[in-house]
KEMAR-717055 format. One record per atom (N, C-alpha, C): residue number from 1; x, y, z. Coordinates in Angstrom, 1 decimal. Atoms other than C-alpha are relative to their C-alpha. Layout:
[r NUM,[X,Y,Z]]
...
This chain:
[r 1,[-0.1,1.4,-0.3]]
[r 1,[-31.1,18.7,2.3]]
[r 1,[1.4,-0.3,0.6]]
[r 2,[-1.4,0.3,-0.9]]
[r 2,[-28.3,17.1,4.8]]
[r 2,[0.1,-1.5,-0.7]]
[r 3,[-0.4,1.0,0.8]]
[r 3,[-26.3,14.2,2.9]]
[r 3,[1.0,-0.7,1.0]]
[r 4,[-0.7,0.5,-0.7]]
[r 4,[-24.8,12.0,5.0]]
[r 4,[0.8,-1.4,-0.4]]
[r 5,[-0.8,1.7,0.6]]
[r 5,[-22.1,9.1,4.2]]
[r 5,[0.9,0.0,0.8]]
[r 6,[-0.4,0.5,-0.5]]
[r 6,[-20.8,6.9,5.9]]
[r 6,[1.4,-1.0,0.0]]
[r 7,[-0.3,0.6,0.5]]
[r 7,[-18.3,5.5,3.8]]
[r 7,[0.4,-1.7,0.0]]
[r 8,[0.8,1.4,0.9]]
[r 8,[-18.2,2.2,1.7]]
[r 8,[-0.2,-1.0,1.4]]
[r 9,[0.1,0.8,-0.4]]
[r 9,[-17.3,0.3,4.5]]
[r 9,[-1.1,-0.3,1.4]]
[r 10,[1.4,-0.4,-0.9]]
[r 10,[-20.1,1.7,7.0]]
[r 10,[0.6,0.9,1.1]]
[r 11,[-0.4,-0.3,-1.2]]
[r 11,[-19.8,3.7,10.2]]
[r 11,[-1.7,-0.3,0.5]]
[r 12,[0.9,0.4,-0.2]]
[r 12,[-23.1,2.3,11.7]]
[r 12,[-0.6,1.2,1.1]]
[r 13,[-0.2,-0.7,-1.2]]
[r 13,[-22.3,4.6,14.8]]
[r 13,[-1.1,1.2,-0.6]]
[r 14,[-0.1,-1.3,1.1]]
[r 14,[-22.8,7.5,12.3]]
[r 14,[-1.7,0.3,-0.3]]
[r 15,[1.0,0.5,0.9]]
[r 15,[-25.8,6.3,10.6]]
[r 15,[-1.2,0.1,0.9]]
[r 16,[0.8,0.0,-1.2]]
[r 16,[-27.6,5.5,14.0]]
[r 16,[-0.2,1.2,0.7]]
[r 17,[0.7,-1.5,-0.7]]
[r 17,[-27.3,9.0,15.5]]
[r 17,[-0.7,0.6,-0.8]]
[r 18,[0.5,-1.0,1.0]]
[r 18,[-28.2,10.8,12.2]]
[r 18,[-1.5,-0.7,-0.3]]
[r 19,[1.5,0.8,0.0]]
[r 19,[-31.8,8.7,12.3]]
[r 19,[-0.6,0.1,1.4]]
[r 20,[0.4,-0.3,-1.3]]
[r 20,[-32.0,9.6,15.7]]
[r 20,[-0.3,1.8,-0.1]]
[r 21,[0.2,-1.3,0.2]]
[r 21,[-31.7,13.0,15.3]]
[r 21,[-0.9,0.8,-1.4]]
[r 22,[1.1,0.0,1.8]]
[r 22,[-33.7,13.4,11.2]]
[r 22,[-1.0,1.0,0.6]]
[r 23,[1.1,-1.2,0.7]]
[r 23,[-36.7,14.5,13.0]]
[r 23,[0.0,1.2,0.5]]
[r 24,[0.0,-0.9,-0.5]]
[r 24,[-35.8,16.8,14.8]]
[r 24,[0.7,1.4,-0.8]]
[r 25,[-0.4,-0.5,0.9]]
[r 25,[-33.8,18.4,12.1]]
[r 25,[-1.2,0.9,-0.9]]
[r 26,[1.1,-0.9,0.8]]
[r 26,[-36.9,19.7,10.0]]
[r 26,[0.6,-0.2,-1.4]]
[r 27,[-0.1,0.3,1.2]]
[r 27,[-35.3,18.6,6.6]]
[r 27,[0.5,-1.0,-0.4]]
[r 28,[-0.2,1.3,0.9]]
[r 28,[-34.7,16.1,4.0]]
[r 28,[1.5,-0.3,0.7]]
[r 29,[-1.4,0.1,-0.6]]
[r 29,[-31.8,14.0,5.3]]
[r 29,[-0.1,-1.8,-0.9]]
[r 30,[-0.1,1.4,0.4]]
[r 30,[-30.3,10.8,3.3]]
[r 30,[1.0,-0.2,0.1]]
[r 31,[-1.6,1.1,-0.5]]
[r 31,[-27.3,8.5,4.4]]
[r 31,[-0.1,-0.7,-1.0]]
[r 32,[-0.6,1.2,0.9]]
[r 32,[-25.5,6.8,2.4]]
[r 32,[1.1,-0.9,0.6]]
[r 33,[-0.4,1.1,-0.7]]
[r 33,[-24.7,3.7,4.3]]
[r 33,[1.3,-1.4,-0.2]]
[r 34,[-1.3,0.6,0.6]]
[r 34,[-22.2,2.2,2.4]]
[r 34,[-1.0,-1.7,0.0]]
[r 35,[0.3,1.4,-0.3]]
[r 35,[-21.9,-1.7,3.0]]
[r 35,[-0.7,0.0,1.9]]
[r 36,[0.6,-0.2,-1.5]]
[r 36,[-22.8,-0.7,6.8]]
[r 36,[-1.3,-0.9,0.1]]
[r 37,[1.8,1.1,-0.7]]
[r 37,[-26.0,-2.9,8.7]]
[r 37,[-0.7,1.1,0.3]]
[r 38,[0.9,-0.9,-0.8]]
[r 38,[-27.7,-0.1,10.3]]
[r 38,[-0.9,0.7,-1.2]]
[r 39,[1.0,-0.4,0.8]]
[r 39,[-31.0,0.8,8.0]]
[r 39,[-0.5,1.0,0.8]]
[r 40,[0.5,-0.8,-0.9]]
[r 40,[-32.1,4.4,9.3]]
[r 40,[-2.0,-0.3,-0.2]]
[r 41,[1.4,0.3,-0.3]]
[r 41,[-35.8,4.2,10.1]]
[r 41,[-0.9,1.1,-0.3]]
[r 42,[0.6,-1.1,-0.2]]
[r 42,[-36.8,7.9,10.1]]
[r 42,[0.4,1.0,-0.7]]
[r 43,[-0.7,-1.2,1.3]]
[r 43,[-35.1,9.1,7.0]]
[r 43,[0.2,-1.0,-1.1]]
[r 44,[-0.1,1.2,1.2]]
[r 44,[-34.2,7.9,3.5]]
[r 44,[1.7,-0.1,-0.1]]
[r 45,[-1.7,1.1,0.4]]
[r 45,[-30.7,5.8,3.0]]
[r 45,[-0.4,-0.3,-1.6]]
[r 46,[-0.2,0.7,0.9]]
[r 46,[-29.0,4.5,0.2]]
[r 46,[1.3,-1.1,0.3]]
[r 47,[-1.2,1.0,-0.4]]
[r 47,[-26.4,1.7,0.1]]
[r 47,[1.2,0.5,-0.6]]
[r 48,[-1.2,-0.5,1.0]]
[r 48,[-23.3,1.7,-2.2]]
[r 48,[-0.9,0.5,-0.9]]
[r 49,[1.3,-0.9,1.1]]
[r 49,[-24.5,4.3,-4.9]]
[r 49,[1.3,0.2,-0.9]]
[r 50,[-1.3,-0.3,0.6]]
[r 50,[-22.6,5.0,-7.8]]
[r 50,[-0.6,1.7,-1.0]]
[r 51,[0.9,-1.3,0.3]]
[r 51,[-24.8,8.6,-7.9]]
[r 51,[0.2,0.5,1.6]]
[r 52,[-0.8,-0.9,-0.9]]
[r 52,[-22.3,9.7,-4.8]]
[r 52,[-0.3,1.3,-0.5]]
[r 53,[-0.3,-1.8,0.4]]
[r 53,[-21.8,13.2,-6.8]]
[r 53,[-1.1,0.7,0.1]]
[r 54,[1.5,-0.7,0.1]]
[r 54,[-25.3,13.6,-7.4]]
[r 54,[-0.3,1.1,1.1]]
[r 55,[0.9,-0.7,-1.8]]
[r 55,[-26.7,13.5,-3.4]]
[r 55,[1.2,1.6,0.0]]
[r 56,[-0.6,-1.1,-0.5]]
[r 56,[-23.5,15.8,-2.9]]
[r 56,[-0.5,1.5,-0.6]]
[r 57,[0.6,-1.1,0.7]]
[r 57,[-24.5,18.2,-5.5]]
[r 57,[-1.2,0.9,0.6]]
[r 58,[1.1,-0.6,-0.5]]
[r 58,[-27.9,18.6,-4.0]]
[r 58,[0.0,0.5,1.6]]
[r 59,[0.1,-0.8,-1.6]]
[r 59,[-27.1,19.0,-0.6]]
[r 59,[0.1,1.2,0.3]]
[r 60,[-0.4,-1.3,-1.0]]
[r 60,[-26.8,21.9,1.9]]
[r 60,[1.3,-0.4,0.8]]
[r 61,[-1.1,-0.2,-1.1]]
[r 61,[-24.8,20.8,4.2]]
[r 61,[0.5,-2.0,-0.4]]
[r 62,[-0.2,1.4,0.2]]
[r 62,[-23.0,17.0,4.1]]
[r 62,[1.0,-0.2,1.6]]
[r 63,[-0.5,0.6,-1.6]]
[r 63,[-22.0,14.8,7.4]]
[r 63,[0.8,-0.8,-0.6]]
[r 64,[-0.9,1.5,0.6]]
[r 64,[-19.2,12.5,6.6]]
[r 64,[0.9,-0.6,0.9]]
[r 65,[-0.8,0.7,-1.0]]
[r 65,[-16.9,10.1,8.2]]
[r 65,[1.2,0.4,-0.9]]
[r 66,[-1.2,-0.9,-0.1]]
[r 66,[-13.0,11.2,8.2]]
[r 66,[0.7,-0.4,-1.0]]
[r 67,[-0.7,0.5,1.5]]
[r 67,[-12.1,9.6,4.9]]
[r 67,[0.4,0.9,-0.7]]
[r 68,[-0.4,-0.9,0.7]]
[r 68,[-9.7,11.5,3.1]]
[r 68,[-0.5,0.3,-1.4]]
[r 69,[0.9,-0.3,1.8]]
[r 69,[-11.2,10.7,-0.6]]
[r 69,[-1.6,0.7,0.4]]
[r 70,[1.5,-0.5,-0.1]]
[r 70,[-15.0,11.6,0.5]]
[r 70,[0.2,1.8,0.6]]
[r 71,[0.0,-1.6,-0.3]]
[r 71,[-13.7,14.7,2.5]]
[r 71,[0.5,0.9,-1.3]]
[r 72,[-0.5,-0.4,0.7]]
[r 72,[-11.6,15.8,-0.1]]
[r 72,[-0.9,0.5,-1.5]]
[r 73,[1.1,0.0,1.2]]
[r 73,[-14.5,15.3,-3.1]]
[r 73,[-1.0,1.5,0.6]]
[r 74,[1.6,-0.7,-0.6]]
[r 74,[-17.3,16.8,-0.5]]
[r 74,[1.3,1.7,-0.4]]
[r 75,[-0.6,-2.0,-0.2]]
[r 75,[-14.6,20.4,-0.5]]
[r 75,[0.2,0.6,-0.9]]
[r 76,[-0.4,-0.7,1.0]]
[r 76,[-13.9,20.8,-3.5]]
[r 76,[-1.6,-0.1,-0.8]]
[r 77,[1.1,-0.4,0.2]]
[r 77,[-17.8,21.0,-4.1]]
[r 77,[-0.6,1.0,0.4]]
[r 78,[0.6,-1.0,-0.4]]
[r 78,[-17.8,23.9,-1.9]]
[r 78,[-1.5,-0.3,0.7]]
[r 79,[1.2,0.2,-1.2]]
[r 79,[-20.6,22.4,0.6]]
[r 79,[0.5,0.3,1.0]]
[r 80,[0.2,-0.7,-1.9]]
[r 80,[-21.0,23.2,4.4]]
[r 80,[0.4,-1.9,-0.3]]
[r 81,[-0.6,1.7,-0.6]]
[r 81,[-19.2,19.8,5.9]]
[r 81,[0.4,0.1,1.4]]
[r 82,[-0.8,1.0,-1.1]]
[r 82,[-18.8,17.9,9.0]]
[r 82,[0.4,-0.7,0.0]]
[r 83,[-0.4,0.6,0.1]]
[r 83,[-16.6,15.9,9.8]]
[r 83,[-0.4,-0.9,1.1]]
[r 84,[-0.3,1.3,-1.3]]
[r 84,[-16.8,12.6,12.3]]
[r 84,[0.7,-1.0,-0.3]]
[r 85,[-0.7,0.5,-0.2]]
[r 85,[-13.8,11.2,12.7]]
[r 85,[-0.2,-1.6,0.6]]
[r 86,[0.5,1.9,-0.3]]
[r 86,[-14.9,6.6,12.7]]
[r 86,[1.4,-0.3,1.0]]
[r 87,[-1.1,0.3,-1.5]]
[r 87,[-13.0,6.1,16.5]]
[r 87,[0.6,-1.5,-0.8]]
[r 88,[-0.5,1.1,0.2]]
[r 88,[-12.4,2.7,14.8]]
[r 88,[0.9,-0.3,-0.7]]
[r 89,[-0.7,0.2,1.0]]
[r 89,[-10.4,3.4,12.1]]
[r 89,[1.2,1.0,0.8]]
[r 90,[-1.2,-1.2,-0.3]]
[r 90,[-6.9,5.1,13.8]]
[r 90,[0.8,0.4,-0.6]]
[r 91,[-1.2,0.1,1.2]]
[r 91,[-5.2,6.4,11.1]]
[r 91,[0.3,1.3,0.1]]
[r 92,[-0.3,-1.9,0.2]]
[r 92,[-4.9,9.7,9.7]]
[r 92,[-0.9,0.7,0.2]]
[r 93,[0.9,-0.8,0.3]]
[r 93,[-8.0,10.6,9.6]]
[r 93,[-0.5,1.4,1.0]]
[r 94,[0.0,-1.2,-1.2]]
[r 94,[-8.2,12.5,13.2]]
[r 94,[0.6,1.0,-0.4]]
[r 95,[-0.7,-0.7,0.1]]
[r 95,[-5.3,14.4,12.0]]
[r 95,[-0.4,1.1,-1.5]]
[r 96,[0.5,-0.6,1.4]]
[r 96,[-6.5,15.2,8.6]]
[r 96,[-1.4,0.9,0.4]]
[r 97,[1.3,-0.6,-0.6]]
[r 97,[-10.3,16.4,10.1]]
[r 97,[0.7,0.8,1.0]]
[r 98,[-0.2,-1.2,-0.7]]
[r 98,[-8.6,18.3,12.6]]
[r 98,[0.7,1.4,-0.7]]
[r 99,[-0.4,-0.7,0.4]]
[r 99,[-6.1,19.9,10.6]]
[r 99,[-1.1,1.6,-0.9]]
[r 100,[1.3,-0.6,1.2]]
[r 100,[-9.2,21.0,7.8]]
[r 100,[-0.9,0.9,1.4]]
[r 101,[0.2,-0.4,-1.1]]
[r 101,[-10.8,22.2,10.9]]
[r 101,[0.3,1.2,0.2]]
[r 102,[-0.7,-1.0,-0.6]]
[r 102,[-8.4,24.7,12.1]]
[r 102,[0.0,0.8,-0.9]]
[r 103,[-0.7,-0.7,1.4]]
[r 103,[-8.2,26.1,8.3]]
[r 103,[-1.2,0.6,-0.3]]
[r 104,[1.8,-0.2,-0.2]]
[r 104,[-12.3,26.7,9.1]]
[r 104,[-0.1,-0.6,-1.4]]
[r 105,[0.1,0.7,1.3]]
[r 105,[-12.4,24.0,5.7]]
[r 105,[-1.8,-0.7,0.2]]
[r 106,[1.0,0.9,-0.7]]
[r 106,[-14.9,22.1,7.8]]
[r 106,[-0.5,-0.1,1.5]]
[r 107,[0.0,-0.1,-1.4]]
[r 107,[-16.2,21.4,11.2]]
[r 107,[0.2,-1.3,0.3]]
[r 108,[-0.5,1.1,-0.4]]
[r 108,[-14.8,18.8,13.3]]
[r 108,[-0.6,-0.1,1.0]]
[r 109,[0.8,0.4,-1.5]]
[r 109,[-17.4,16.4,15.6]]
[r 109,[0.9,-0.8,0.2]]
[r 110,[-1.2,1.1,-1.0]]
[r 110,[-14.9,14.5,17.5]]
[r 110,[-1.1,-1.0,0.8]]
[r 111,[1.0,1.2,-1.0]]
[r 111,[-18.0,13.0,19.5]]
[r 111,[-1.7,0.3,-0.4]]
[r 112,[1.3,-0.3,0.5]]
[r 112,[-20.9,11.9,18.3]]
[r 112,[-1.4,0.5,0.5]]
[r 113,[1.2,-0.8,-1.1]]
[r 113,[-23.2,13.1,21.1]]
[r 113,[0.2,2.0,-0.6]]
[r 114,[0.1,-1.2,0.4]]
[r 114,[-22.6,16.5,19.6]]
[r 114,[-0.4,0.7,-1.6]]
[r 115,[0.7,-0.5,1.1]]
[r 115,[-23.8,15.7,16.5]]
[r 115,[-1.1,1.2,-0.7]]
[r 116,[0.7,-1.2,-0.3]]
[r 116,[-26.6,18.0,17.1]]
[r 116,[0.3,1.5,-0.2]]
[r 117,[-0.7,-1.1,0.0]]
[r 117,[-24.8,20.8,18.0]]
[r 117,[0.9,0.8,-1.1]]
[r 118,[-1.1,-0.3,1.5]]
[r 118,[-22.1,21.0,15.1]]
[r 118,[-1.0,0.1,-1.0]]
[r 119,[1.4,-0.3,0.8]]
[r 119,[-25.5,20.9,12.6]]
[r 119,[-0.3,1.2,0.3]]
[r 120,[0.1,-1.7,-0.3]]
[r 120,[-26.5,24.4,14.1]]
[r 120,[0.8,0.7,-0.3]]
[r 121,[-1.4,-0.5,0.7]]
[r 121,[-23.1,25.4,13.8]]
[r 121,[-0.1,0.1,-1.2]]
[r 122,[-0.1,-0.8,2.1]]
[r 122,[-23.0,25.2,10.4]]
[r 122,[-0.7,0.4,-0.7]]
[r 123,[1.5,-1.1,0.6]]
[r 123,[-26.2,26.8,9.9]]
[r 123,[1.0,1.7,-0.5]]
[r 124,[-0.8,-1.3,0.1]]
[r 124,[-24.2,30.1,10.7]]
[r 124,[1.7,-0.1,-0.1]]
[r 125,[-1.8,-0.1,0.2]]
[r 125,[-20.4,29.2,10.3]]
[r 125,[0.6,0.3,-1.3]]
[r 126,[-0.8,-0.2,0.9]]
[r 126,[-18.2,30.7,8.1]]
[r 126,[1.1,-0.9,-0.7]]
[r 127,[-1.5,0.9,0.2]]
[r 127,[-16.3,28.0,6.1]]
[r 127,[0.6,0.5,-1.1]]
[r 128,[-1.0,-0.5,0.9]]
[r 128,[-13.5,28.9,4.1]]
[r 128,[0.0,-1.1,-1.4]]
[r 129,[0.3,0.6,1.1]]
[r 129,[-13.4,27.8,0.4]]
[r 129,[1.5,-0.6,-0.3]]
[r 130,[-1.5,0.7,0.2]]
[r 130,[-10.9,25.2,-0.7]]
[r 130,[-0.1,0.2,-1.3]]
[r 131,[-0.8,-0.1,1.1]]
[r 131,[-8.8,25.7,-3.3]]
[r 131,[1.3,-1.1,-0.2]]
[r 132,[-1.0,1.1,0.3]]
[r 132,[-6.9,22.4,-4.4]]
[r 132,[1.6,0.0,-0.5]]
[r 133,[-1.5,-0.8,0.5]]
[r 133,[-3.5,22.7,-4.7]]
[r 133,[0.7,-0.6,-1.2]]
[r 134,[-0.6,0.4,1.6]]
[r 134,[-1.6,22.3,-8.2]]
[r 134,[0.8,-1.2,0.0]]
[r 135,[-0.2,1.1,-0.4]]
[r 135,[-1.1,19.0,-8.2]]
[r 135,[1.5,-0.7,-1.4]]
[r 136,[-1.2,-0.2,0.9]]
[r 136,[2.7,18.2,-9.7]]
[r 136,[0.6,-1.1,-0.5]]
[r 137,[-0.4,1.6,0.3]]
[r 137,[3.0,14.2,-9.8]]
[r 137,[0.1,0.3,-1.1]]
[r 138,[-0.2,-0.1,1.6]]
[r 138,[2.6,14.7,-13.5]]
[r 138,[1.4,0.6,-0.8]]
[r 139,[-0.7,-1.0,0.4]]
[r 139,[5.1,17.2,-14.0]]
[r 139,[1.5,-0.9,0.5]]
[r 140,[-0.9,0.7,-0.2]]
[r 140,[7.8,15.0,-11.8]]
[r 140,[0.2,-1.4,-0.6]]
[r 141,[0.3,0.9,0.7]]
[r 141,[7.0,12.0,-13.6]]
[r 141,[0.9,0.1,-1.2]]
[r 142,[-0.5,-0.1,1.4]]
[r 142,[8.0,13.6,-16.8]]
[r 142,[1.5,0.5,-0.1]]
[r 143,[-1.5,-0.9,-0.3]]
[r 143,[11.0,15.4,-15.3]]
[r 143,[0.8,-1.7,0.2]]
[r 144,[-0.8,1.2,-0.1]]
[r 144,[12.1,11.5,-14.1]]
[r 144,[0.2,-0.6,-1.5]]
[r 145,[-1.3,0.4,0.6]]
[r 145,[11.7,9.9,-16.9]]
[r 145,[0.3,0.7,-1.3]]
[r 146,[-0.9,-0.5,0.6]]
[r 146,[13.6,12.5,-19.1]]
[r 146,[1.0,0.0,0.3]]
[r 147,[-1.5,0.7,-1.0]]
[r 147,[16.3,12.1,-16.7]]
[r 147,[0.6,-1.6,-0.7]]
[r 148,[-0.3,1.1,0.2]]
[r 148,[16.2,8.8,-17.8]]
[r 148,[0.6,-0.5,-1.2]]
[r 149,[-1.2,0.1,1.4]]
[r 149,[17.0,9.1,-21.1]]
[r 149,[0.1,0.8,-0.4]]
[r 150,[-1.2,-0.6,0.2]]
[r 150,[19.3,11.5,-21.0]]
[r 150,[1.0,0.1,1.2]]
[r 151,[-0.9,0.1,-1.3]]
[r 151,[21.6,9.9,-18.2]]
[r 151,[1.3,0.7,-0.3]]
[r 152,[-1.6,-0.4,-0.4]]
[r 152,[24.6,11.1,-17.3]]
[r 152,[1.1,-0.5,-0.2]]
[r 153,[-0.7,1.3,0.8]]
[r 153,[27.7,9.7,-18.8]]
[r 153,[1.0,0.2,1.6]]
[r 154,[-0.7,0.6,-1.1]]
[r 154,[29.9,8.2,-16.0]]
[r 154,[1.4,1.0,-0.4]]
């Protein structure tokens, strides 16, 4: 099954190729359209879902737009992922999807006419497993405020 999200706020763009391309695909495919307009026609959608983990769980492979929270979830599930980077949003996200990219984390469609193509791809591509890194906010937190009360005498 191919899981596709769009995140909350939609990528319509996204949504509209992956309903274009469904039948040609030969398997189950469902978007998750967020708040997005575009209703796919020739596959099954869902809107805002609060059974995100589920679809991912079940998938094979997941298409996603360049959101750092949704990429980040979809990798550390260890799914086959694409990325498409929403041209509308200019932020980080290019940079983030490319980087993951280069690390073979993911594959990066830069253009949605190649949607297609990047799907084959990751039939046969080797993606590398992410391993989240030891995350230390906690640990500086506690180191601050200890510092704090036990200041430094002037």
């Amino acid at each position: 099954m191919i899981f596709v999200t769009t995140g909350s706020a939609g990528f319509d763009e996204l949504a509209e190729e992956i309903d274009r391309l469904s039948p040609e695909l030969k398997e189950k495919v469902i978007v998750n359209i967020g708040y997005g307009n575009y209703k796919p026609k020739n596959c099954e959608w869902v809107g805002y879902t609060d059974k995100f983990e589920d679809y991912v769980k079940k998938a094979d492979l997941i298409i996603t737009h360049g959101g750092a929270g949704t990429i980040f979830t979809c990798l550390k599930s260890g799914k086959k992922i694409i990325a498409v980077p929403n041209k509308r949003h200019e932020d980080d996200q290019n940079d983030l999807v490319r980087k993951l990219s280069e690390g073979r984390y993911l594959i990066d469609c830069e253009n949605l006419d190649d949607l297609e193509k990047c799907v084959e791809r990751a039939r046969k591509f080797k993606f590398k497993k992410y391993n989240s890194p030891k995350c230390e906010i906690s640990d500086r937190i506690l180191g601050f405020l200890g510092d704090l009360s036990n200041p430094t005498p002037p």
